[in-house]
PDB file as gemmi writes it, atoms N, CA and C in Angstrom:
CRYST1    1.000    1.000    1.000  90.00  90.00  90.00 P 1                      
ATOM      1  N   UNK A   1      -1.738  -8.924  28.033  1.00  0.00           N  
ATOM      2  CA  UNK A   1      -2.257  -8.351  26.808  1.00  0.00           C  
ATOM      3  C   UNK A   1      -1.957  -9.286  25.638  1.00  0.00           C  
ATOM      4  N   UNK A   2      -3.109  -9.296  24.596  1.00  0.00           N  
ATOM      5  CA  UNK A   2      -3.138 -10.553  23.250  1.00  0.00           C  
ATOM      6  C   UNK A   2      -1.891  -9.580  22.590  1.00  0.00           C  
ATOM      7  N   UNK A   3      -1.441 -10.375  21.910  1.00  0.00           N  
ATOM      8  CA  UNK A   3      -0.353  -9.879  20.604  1.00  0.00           C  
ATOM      9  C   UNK A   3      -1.449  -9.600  19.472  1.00  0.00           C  
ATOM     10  N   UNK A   4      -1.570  -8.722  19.224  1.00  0.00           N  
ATOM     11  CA  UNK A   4      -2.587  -8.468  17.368  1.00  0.00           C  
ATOM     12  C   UNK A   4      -1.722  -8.122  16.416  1.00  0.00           C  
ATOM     13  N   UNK A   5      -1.837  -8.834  15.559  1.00  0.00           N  
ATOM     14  CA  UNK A   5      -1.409  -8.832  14.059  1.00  0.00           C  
ATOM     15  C   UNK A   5      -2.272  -7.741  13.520  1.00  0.00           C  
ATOM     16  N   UNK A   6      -1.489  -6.798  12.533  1.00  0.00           N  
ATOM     17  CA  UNK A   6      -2.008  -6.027  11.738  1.00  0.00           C  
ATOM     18  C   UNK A   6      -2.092  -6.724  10.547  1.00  0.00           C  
ATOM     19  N   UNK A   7      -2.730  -6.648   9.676  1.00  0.00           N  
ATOM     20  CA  UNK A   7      -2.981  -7.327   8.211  1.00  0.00           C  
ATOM     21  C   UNK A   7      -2.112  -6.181   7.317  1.00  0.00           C  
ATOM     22  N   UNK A   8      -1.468  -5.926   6.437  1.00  0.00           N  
ATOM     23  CA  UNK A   8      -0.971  -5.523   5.063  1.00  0.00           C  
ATOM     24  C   UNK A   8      -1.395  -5.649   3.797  1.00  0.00           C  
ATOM     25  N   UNK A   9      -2.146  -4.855   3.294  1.00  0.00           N  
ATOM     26  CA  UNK A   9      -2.647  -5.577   2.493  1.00  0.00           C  
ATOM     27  C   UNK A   9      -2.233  -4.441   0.889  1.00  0.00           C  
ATOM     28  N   UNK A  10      -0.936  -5.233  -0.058  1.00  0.00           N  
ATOM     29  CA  UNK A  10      -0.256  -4.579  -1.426  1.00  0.00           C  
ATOM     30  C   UNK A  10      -0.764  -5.141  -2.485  1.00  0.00           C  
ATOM     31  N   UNK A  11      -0.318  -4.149  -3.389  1.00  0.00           N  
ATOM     32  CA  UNK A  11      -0.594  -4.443  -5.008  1.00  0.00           C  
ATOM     33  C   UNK A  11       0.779  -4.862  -5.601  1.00  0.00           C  
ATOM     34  N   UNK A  12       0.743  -5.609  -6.483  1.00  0.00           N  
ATOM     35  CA  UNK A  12       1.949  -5.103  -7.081  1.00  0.00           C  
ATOM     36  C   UNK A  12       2.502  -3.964  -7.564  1.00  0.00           C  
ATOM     37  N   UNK A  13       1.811  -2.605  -7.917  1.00  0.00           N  
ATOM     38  CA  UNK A  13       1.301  -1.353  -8.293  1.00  0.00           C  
ATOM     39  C   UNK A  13       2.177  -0.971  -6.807  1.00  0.00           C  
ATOM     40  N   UNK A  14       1.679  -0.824  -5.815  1.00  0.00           N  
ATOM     41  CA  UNK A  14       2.213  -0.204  -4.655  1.00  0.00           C  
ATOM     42  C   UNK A  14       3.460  -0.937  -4.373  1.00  0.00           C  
ATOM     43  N   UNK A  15       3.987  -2.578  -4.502  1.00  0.00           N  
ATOM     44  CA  UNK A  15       5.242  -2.649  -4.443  1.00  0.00           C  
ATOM     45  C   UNK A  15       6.863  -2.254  -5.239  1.00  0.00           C  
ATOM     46  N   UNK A  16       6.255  -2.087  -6.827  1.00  0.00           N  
ATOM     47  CA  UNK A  16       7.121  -1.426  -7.663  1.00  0.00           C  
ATOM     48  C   UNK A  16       7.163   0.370  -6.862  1.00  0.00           C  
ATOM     49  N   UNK A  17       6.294   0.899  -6.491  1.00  0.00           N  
ATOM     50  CA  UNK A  17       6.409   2.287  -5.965  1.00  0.00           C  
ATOM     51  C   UNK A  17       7.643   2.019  -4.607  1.00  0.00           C  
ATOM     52  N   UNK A  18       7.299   0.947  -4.333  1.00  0.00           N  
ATOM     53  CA  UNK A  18       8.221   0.908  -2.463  1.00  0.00           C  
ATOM     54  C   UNK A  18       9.205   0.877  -2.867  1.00  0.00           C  
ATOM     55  N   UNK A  19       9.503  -0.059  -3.744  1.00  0.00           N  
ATOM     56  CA  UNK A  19      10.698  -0.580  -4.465  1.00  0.00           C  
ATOM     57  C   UNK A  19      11.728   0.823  -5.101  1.00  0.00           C  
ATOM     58  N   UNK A  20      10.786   1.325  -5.865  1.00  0.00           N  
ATOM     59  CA  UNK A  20      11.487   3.239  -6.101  1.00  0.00           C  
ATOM     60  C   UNK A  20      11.491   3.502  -5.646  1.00  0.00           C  
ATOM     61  N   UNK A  21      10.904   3.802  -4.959  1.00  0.00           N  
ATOM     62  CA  UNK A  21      11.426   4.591  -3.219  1.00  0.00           C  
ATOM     63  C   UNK A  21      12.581   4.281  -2.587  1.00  0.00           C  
ATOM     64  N   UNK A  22      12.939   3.224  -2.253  1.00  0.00           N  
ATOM     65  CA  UNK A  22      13.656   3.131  -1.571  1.00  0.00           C  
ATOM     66  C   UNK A  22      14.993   2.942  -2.589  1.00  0.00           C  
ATOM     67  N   UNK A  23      15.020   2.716  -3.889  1.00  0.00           N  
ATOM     68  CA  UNK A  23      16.040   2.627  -4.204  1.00  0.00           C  
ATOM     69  C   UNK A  23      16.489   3.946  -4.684  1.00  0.00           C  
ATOM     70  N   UNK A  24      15.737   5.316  -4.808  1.00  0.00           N  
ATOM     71  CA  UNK A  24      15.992   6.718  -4.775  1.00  0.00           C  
ATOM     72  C   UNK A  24      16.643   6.784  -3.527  1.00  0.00           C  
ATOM     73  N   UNK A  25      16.244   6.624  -2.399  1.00  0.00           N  
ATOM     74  CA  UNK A  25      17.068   6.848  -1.238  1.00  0.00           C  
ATOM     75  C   UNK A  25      18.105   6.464  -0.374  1.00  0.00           C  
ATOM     76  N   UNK A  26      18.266   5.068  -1.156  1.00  0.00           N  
ATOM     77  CA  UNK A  26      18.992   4.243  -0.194  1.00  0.00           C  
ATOM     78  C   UNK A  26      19.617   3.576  -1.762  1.00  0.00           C  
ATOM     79  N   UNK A  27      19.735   2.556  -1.913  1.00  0.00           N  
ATOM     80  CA  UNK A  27      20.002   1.891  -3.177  1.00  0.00           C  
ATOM     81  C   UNK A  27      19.644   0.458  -3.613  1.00  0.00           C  
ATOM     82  N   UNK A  28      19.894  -0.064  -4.777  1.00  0.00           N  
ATOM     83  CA  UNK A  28      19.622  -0.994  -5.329  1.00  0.00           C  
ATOM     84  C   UNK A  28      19.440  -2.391  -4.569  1.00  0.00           C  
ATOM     85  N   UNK A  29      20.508  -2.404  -3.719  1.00  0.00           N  
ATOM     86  CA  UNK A  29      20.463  -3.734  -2.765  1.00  0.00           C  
ATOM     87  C   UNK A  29      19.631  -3.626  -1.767  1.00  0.00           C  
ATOM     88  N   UNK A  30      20.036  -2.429  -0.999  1.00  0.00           N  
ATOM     89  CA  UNK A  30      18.916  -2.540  -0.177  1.00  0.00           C  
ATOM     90  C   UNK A  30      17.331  -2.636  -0.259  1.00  0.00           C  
ATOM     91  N   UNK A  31      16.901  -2.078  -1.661  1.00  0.00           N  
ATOM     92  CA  UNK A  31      15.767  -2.138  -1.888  1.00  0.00           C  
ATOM     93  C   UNK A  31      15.138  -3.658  -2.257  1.00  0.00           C  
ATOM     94  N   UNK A  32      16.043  -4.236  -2.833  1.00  0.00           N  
ATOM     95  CA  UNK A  32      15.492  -5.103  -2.916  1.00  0.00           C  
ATOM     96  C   UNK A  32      15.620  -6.368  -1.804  1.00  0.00           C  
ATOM     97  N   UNK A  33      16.407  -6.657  -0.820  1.00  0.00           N  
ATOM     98  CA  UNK A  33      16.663  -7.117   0.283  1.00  0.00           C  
ATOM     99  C   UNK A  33      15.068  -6.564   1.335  1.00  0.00           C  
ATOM    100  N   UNK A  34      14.750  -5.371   1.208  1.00  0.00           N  
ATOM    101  CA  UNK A  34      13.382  -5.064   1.949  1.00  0.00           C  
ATOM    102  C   UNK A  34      12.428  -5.785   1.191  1.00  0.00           C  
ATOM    103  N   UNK A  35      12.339  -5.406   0.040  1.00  0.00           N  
ATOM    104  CA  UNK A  35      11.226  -6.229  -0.665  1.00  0.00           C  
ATOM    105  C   UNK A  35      11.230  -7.645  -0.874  1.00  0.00           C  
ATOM    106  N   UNK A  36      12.136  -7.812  -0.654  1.00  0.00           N  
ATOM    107  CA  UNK A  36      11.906  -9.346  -1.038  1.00  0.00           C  
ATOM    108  C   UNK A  36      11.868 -10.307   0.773  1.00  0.00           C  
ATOM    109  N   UNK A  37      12.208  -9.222   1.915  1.00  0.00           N  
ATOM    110  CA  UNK A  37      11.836  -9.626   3.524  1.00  0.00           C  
ATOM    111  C   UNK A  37      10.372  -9.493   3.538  1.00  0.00           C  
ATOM    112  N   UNK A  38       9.869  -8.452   2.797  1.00  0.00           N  
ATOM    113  CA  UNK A  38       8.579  -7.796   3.125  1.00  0.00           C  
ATOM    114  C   UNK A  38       7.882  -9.053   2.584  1.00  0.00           C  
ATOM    115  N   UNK A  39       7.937  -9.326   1.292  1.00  0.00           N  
ATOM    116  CA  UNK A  39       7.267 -10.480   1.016  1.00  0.00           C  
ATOM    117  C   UNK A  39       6.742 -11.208   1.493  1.00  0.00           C  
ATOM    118  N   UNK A  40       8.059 -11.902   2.540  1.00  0.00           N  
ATOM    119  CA  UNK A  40       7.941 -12.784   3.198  1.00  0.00           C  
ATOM    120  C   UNK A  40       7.046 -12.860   4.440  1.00  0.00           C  
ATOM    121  N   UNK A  41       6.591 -11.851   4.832  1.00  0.00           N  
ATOM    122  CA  UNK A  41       6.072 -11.804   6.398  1.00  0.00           C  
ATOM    123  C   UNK A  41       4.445 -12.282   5.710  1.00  0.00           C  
ATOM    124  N   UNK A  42       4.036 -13.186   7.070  1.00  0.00           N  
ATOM    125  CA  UNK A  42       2.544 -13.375   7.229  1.00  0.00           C  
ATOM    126  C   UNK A  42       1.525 -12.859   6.901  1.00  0.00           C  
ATOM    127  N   UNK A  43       1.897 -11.419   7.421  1.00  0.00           N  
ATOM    128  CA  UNK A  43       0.647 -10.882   7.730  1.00  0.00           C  
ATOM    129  C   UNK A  43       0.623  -9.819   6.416  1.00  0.00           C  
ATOM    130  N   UNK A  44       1.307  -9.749   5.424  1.00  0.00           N  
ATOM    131  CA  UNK A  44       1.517  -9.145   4.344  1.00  0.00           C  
ATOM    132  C   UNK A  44       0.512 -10.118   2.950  1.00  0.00           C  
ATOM    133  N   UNK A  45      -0.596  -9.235   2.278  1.00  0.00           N  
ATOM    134  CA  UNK A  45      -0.985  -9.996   1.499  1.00  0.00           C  
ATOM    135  C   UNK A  45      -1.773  -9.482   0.510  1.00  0.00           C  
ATOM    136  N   UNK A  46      -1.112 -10.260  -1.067  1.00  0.00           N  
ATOM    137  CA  UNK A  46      -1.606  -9.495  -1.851  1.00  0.00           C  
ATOM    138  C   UNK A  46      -2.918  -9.361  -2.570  1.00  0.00           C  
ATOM    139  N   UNK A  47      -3.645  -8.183  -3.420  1.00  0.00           N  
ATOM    140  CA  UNK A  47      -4.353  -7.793  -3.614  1.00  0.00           C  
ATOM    141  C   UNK A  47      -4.445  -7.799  -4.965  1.00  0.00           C  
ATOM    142  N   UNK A  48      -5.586  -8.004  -5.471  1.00  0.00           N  
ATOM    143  CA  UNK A  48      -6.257  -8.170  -6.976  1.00  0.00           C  
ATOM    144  C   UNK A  48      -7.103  -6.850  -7.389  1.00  0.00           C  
ATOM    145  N   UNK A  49      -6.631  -5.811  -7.800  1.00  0.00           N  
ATOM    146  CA  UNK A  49      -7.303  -4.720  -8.158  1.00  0.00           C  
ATOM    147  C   UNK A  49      -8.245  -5.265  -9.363  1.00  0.00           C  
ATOM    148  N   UNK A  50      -9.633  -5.373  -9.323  1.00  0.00           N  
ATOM    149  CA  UNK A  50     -10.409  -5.059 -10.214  1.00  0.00           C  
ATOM    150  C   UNK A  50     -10.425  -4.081 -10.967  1.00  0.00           C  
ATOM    151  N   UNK A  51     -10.968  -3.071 -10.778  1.00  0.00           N  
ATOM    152  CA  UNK A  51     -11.311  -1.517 -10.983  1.00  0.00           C  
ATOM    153  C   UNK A  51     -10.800  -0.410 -10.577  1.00  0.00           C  
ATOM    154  N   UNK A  52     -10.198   0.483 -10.773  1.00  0.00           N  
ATOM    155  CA  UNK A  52      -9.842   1.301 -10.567  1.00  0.00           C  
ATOM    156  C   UNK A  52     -10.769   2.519 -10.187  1.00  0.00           C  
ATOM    157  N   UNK A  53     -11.030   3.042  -9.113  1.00  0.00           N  
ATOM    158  CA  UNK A  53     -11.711   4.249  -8.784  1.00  0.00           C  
ATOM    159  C   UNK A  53     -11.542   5.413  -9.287  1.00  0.00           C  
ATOM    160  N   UNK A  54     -10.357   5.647  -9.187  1.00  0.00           N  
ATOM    161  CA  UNK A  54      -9.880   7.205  -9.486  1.00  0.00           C  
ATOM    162  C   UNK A  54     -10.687   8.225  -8.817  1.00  0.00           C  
ATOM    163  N   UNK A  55     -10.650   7.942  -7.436  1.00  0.00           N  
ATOM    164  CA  UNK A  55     -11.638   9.119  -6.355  1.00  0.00           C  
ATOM    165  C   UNK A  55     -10.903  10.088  -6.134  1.00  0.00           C  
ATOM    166  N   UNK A  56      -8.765   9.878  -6.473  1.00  0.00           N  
ATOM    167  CA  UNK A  56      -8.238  10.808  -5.444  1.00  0.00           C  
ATOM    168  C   UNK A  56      -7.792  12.203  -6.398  1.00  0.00           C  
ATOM    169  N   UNK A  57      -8.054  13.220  -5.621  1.00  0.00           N  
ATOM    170  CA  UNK A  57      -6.973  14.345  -6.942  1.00  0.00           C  
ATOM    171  C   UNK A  57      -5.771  13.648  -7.213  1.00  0.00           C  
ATOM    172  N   UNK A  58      -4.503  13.104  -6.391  1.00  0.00           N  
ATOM    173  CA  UNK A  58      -3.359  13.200  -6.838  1.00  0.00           C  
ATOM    174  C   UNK A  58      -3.658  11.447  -7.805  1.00  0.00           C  
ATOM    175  N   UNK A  59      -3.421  11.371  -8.628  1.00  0.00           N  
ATOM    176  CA  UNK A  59      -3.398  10.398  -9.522  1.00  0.00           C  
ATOM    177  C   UNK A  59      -2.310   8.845  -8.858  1.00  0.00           C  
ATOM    178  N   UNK A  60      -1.359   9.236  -8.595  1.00  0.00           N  
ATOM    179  CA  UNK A  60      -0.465   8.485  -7.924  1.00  0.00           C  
ATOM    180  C   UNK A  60      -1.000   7.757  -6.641  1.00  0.00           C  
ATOM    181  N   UNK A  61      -1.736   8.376  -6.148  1.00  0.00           N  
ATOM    182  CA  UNK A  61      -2.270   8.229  -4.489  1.00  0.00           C  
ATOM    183  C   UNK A  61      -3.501   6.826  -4.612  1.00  0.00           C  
ATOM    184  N   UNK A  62      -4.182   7.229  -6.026  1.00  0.00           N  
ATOM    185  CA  UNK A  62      -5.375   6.680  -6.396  1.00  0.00           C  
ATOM    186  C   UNK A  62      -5.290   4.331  -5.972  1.00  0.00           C  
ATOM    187  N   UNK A  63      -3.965   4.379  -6.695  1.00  0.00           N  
ATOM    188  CA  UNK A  63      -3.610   2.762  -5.884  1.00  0.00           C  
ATOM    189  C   UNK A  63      -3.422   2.297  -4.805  1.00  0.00           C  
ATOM    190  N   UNK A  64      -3.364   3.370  -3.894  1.00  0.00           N  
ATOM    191  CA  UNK A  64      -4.222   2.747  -2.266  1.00  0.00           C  
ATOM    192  C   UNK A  64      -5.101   2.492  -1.806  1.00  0.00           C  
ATOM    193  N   UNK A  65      -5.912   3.899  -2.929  1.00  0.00           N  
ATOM    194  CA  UNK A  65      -7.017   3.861  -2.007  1.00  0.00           C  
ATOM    195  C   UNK A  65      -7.937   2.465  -3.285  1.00  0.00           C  
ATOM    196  N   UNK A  66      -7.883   2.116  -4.198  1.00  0.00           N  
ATOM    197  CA  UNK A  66      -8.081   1.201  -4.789  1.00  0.00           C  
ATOM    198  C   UNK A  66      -7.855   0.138  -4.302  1.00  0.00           C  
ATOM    199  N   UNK A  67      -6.212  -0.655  -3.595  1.00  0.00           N  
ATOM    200  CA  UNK A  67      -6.269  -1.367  -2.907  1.00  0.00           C  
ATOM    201  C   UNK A  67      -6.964  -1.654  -1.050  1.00  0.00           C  
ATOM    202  N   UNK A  68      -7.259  -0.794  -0.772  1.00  0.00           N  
ATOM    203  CA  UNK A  68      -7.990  -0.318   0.518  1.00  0.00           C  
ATOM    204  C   UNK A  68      -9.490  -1.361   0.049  1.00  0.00           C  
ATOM    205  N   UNK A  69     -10.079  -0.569  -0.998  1.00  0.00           N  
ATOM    206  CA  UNK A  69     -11.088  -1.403  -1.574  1.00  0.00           C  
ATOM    207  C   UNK A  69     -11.187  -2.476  -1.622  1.00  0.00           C  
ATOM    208  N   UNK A  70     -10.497  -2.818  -2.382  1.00  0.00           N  
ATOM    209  CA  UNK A  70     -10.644  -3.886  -3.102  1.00  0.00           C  
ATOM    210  C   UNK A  70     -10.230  -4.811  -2.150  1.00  0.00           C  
ATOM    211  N   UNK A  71      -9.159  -4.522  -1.110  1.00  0.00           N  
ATOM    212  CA  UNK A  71      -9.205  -5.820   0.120  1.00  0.00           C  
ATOM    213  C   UNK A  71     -10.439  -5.287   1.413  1.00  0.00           C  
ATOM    214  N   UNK A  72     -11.102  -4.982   1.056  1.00  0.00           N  
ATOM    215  CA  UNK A  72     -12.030  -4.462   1.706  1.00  0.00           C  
ATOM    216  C   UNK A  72     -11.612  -4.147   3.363  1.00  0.00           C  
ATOM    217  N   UNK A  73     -10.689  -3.392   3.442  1.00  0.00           N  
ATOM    218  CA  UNK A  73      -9.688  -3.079   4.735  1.00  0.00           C  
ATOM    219  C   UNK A  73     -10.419  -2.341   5.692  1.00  0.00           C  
ATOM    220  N   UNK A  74     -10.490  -2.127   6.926  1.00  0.00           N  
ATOM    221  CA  UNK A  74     -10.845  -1.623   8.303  1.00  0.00           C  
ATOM    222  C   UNK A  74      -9.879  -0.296   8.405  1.00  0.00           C  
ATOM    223  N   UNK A  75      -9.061  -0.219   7.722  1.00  0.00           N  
ATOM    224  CA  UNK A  75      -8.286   1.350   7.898  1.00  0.00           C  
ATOM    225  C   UNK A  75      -7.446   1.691   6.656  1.00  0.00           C  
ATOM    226  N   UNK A  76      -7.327   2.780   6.736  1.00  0.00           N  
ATOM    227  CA  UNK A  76      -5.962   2.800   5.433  1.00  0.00           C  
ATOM    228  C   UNK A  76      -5.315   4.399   6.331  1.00  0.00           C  
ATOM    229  N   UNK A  77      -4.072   3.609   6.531  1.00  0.00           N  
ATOM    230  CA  UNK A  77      -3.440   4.874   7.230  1.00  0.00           C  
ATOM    231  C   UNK A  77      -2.543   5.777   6.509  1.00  0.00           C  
ATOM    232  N   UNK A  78      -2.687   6.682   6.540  1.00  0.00           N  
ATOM    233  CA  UNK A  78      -1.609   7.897   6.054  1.00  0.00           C  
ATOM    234  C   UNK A  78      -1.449   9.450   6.191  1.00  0.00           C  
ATOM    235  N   UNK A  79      -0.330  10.050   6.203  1.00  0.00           N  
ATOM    236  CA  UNK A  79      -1.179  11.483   7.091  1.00  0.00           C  
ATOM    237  C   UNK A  79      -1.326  12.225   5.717  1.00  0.00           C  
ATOM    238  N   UNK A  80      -1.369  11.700   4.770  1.00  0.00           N  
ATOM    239  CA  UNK A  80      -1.977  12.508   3.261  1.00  0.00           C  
ATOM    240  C   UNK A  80      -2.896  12.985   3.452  1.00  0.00           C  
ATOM    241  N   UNK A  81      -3.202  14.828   3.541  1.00  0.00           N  
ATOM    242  CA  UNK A  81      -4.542  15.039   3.649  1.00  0.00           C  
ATOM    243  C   UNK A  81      -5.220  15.260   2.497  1.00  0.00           C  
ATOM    244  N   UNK A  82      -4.788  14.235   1.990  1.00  0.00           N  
ATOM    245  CA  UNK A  82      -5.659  14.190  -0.242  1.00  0.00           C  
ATOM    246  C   UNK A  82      -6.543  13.046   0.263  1.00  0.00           C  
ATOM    247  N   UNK A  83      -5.963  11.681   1.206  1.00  0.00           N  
ATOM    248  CA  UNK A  83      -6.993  10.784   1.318  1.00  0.00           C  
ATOM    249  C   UNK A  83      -8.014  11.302   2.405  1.00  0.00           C  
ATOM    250  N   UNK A  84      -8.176  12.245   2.471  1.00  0.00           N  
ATOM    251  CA  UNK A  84      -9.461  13.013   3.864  1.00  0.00           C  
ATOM    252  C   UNK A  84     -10.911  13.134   2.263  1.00  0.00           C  
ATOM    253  N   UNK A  85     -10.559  13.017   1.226  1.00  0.00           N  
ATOM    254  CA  UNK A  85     -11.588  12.641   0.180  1.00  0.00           C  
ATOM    255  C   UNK A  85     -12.470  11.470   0.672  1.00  0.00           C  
ATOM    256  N   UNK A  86     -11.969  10.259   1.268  1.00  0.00           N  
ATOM    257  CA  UNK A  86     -12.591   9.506   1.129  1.00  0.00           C  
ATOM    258  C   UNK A  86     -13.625   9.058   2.072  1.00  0.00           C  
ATOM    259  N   UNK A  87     -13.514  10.139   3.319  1.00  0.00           N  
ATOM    260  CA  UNK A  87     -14.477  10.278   4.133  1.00  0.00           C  
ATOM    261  C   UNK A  87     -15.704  10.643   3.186  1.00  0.00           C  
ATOM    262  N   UNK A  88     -15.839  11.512   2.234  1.00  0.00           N  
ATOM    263  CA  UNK A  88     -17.010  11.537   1.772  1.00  0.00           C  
ATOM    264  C   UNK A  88     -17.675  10.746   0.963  1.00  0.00           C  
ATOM    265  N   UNK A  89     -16.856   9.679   0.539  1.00  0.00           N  
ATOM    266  CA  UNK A  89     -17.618   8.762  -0.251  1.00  0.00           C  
ATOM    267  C   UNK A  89     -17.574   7.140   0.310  1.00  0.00           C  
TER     268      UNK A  89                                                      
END                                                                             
């Protein structure tokens, strides 16, 4: 069986969010020790938001699915059932 690379594809918008995240839960070092590994990987790559959609109810949610776009991505995974919106458009 081939090895497949998944692609990653962040904003800076979605890395300041990872970045709070994890430093709400865990702390300061560690957060930034992930982010600054995450960086580093290959298959991680960043994204130039043009425009902003604003398709999703939750306002917060709206910079995925913007970056989804805008890297013109094959999936955007999450079990949020706020992004089940975007089946319709």
């Amino acid at each position: 069986m081939r090895n497949k690379q998944i692609d990653i594809f962040v904003t800076d918008e979605i890395m300041f969010e990872y970045e709070e995240k994890l430093k709400e839960k865990y702390n300061l070092i560690i957060a930034e020790n992930f982010i600054s590994s995450f960086r580093e990987l290959s298959n991680v790559h960043y994204v130039k938001v043009y425009f902003n959609w604003n398709l999703l109810n939750d306002e917060d949610d709206n910079k995925f699915a913007d970056c989804y776009l805008a890297a013109n991505a094959e999936l955007l995974i999450t079990n949020d059932k706020g992004f089940n919106k975007l089946k319709e458009v």
